[in-house]
N, C-alpha and C positions, 0 to 999 in steps of 0.2 A: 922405192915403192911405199905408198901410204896404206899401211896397214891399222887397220882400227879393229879394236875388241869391244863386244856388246856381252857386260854380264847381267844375265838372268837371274832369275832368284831362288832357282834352284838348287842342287847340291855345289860347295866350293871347290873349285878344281883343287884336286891336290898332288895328280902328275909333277913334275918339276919341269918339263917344259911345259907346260900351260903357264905355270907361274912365269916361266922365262918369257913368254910373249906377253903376257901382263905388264912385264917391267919394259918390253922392248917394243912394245907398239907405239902407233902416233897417237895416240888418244885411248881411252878408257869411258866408254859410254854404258851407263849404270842404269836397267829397269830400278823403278826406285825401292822397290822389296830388295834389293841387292846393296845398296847402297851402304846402308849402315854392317852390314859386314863386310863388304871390300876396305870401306878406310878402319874397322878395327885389325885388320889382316896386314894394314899399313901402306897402302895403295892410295893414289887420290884418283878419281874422277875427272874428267873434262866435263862431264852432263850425267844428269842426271833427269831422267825423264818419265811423266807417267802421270797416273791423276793421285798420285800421295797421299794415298791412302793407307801406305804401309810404313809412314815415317811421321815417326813425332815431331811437334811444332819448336824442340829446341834444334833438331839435328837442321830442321827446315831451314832455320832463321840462321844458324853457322853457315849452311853450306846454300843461300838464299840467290846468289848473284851466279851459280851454274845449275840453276833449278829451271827447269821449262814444266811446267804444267798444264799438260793435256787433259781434259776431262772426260773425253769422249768413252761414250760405253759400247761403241760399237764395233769397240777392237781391243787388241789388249797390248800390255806397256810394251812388251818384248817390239811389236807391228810399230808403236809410237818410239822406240829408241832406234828402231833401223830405220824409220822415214827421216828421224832426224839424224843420223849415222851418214844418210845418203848427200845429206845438205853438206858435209866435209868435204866430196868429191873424195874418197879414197878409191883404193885402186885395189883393194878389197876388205873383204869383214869378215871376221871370226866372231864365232858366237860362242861364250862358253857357261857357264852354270844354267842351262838351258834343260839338264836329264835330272833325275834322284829326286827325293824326298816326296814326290807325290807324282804316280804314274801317269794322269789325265792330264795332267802340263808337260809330264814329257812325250807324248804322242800328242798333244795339241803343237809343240814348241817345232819339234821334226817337222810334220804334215806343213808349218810356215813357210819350210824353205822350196817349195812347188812357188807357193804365192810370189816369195821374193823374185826367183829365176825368172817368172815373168815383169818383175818392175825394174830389174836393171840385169846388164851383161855381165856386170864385175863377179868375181868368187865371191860367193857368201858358202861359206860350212860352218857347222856344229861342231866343234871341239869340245870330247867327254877325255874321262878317265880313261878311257878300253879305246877308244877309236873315234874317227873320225865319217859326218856323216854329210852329203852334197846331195843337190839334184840336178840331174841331167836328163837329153831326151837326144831324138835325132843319132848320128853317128858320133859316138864318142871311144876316145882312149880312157882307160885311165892308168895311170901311170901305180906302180905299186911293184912285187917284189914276192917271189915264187912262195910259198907256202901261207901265204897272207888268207887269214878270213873274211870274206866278201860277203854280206848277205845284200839283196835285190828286191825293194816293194817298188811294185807297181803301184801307181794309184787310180789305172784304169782298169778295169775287167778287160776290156778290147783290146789291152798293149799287145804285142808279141816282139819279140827279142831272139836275135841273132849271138851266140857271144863266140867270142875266141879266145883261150885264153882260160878258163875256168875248167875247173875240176867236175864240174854236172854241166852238159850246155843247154841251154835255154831254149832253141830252137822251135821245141814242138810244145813247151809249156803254157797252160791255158790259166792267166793269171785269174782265176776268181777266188780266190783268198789269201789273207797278205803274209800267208808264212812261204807259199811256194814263192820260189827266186831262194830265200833264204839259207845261212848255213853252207855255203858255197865257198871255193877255196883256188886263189890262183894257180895257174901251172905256167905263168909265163911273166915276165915283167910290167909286160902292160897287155891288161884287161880290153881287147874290142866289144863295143857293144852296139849294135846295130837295132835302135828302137822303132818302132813302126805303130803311131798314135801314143798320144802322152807322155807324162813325165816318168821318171820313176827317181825315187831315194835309195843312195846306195852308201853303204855303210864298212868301211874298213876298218876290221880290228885293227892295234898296232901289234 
């Protein structure tokens, strides 16, 4: 299985399995705000991607021959290293320094992965520090492990949800603000969730 990791430029994972899929991926694809601290942490790159704005012109001209420079302002680099992430053909993607050090990039960075789910099949999730974060819609499992923290944003007012499985269920919950779902807690191995309009993000502590 080809697994590729997209880091962000946000806080440095510092879990020890994050770092271990660092080492243990097919590739290492770098928003370019990320870059010059991935290879001082001792990591190389396959790509680094973005309109380079956040790297000076010696790291540029070193590292000049896995540089793709996107200029476009009408998206942002994390959206420009997964479109290029997608041209690998993997078999899925991890996103990690995508949370911390400034909170409107990390609810910009989450709110992505609704986007992603509709441009391809594969897994794409967010991997932080605390947990792990996907989107899903329709009937879904998820797979997980009895006392595990689950929290649930809709991102429709209209969703409604079925679940099985969780400690609160969801049934008669009327999503118009994104803390209800939230705060929830397995009672069963795997989580059913029976969605009806929209996506929703769901978030597992470890």
């Amino acid at each position: 299985m080809k697994t590729f990791v997209i880091l962000a430029d946000g806080e440095f994972p510092k879990r020890q399995q994050l770092l271990e899929i660092l080492v243990s991926s097919s590739g290492i694809v770098c928003c370019d705000g990320a870059a010059a601290a991935l290879v001082e942490k001792g990591y190389t790159p396959i790509a680094i991607v973005g309109d380079m704005d956040s790297l000076d012109k010696n790291f540029q001209e070193k590292y000049r021959e896995i540089i793709y420079h996107n200029p476009d302002q009408e998206t942002n680099d994390l959206t420009k290293a997964f479109k290029y992430t997608l041209s690998l053909s993997p078999d899925q993607i991890f996103i990690l320094g995508a949370t911390g050090l400034r909170e409107d990039h990390t609810i910009g960075n989450v709110s992505l992965l609704a986007l992603y789910s509709d441009i391809t099949d594969i897994p794409v999730r967010i991997l932080t520090d605390y947990g792990i974060f996907s989107c899903v819609d329709g009937d879904t499992v998820i797979k997980t492990s009895i006392g595990t923290q689950i929290s649930i944003f809709a991102l429709d007012k209209e969703t409604r949800i079925v679940s099985e499985g969780l400690k609160y269920p969801l049934k008669d919950v009327i999503f118009d603000s994104w803390w209800k779902g939230t705060l929830n807690e397995a009672t069963l191995d795997s989580v059913k969730l029976k969605i009806d309009k929209g996506k929703v993000i769901v978030f597992q502590a470890y």
